[in-house]
Every structure is written in C-alpha cells, then in structure tokens.
C-alpha positions in Angstrom: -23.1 16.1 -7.0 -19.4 16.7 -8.4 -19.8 19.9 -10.3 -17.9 19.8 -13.6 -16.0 23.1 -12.5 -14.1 20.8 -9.5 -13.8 17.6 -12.6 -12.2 20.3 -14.6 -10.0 21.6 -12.2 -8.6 17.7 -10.9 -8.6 17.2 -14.6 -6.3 19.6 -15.4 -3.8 19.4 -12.1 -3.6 15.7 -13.6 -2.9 17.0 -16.9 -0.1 19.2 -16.1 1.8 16.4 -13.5 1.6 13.8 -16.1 2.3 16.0 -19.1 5.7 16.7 -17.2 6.3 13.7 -15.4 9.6 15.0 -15.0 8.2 18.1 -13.2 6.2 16.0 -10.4 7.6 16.7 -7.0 7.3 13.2 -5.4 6.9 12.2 -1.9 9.8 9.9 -0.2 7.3 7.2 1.2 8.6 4.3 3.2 8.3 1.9 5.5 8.5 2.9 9.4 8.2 -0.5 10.3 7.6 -4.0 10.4 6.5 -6.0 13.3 7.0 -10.1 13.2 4.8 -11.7 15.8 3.4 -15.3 16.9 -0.3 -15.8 18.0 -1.8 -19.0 18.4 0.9 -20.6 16.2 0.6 -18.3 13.2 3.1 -15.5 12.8 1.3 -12.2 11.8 2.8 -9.0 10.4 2.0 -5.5 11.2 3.6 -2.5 9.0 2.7 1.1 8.3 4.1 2.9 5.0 4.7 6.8 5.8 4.8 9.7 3.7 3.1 8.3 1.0 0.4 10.8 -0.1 1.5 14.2 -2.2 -1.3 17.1 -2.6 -1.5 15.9 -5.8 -2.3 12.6 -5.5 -5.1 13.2 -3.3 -6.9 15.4 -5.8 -6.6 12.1 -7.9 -8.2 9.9 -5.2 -10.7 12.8 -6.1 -11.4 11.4 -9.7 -13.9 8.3 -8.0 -11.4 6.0 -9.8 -10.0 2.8 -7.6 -6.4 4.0 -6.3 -4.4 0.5 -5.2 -1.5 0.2 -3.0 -0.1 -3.6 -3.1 1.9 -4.8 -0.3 4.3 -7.7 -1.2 5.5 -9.9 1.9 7.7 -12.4 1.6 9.8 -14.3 4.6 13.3 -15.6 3.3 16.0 -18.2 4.8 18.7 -15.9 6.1 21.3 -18.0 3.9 19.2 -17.8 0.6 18.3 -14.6 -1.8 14.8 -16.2 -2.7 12.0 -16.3 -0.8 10.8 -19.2 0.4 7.0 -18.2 1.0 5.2 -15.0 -0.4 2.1 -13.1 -0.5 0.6 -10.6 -2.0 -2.1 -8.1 -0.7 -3.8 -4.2 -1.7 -6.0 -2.0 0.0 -8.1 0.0 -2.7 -9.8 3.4 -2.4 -12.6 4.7 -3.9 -14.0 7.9 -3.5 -17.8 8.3 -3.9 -18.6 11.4 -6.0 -22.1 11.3 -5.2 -22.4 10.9 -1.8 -18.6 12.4 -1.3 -17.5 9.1 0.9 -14.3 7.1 0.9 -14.3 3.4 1.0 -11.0 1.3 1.4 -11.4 -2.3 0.7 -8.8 -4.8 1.6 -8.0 -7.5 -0.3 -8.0 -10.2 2.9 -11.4 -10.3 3.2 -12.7 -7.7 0.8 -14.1 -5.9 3.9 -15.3 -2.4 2.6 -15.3 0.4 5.3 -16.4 3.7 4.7 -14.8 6.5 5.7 -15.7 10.4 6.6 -12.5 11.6 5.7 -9.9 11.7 3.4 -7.3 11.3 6.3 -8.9 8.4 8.0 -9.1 6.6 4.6 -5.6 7.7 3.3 -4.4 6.1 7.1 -6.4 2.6 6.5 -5.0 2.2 2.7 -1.2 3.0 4.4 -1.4 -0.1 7.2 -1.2 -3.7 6.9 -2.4 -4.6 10.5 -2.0 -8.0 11.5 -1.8 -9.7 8.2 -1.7 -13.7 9.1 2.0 -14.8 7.1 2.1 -18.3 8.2 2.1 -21.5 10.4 5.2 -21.2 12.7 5.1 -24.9 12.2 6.7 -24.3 8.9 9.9 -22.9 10.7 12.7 -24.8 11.7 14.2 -23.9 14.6 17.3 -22.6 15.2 17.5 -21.5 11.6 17.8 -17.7 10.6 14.5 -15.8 8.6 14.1 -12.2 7.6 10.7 -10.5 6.7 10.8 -8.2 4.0 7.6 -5.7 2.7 7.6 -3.6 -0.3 4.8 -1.3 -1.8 3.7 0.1 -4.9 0.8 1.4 -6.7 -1.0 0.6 -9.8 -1.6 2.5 -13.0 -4.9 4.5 -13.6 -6.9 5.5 -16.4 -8.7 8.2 -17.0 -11.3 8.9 -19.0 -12.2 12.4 -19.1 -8.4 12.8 -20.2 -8.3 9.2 -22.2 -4.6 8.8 -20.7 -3.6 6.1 -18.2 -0.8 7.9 -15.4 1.4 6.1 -13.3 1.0 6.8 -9.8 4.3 5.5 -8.9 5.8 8.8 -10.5 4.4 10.4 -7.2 6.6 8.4 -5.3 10.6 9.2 -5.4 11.2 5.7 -4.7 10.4 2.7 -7.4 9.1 0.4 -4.7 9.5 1.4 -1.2 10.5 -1.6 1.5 11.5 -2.5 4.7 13.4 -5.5 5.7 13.7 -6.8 9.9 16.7 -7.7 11.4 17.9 -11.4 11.0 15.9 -13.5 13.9 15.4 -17.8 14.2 12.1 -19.7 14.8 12.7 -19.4 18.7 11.5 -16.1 19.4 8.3 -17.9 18.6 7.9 -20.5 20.8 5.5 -20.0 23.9 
C-alpha cells in the first residue's frame, strides 16, 4: 500500500516545483521524428517525442492521477497555412498505488496495457505508432502535403494539495512539434 511517508514526500516535491514555477528546470522534449507511410490505401503515421520526462514529473506519475499527453496531427496543402484534415489523439497513464502497476491507455482504441515499469510505460505514452491519418484517395496527385505533429500535456489536480499544476511548465517548450519535408500524393502509389 502507498505509505503516507512516500504521499508526503511527492506531495511536497510538487509543492516546491509549482510554488516556484519559475524555479522548475524543464526538460527540452521534441519530436525525433515523423514517418508518412501508405498501407493498403491508408496513409499511417509513426512519431516518437524524446526527452520528455524530468525526475520530477515522474514522481507526479507517482500521485495515481491520469497524466495525458495529446498528439495533434494535421496534414496541410503545401500552398495553404490551414489544415485541411486533423486529428487529435492522447495516451494516458495511471499509476496503480495499490498494486504499484502502470497502465497507458490510448485513445484509438482505449486499449489499456499494463506495464512493470515506469520506463516501459513512460516509452508507450511517448510513441504514436502507426496511427491511420487517412484514405490516400483523398490526395490529389501531383499536389504538395506536409505532415505536421505537436504535443502537449494536460493540467492536473491534486487533492492532497487542493491545487491544479500545469505539467507543461516541465517542458521548456509550449508545445513541441515536428513537421516533414514537402512531398506529393505519388510517393504513395503502389
């Protein structure tokens, strides 16, 4: 069972970082990269934020509340600033105080694994693995697309300190993201 010596002590870390937000030494995360690919006449994305997780931050996936990251993916018209199709997904951890398991659940198809390790769930919350973007039938060809992703986390509350933090302030970037080179519908084609 969590003691309440270890809830005391995550408490108070949590305490001190958001008392001074402007004392919290953030982690550069970002994008490493961002893979475009047909199958079967969908195009599918792959991408992996890095350097995402600060000591601190994992004693608050320690708390048992929900930690979100939210992908947004959107695919725009080379000539046009506004995308023209997006979507937006998370992967969620939980930490189980009582049985001292982590669960990440995507938001695809709210598939819950359960992991033995901090690392192993900390690398399944950081990876959007073959997400299906859309029909390549809604491409024209010959006509110039860029993919872009960006990330970012949602605010927590907690309340053995009855005070909401912003997880973002444990990232030195507002929103990470990543953007692919300029490519047409052709690359596609069978």
């Amino acid at each position: 069972m969590f003691d309440s010596l270890s809830k005391s002590v995550i408490t108070g870390i949590i305490t001190l970082g958001s008392m001074f937000q402007s004392t919290i030494y953030g982690v550069n995360a970002e994008f490493s990269s961002l893979d475009v690919y047909a199958k079967g006449g969908t195009i599918y994305v792959t991408s992996s934020l890095d350097n995402c997780f600060s000591p601190d931050l994992d004693e608050i996936f320690h708390t048992g509340q929900p930690i979100r990251i939210h992908y947004r993916i959107q695919m725009f018209s080379a000539d046009l600033e506004i995308p023209f199709f997006q979507q937006n997904v998370f992967r969620e951890l939980r930490y189980d105080l009582l049985d001292h398991y982590y669960f990440v659940q995507n938001s695809e198809d709210e598939e819950s694994i359960r992991c033995e390790t901090l690392v192993n769930a900390k690398e399944r919350l950081s990876i959007v693995d073959g997400f299906a973007l859309l029909s390549r039938d809604l491409l024209n060809d010959g006509e110039q697309y860029y993919v872009k992703i960006t990330a970012y986390m949602d605010k927590i509350y907690l309340p053995e300190m009855d005070q909401e933090i912003n997880l973002m302030h444990y990232w030195n970037k507002i929103r990470p993201e990543f953007q692919t080179e300029v490519f047409t519908a052709d690359i596609f084609k069978k």
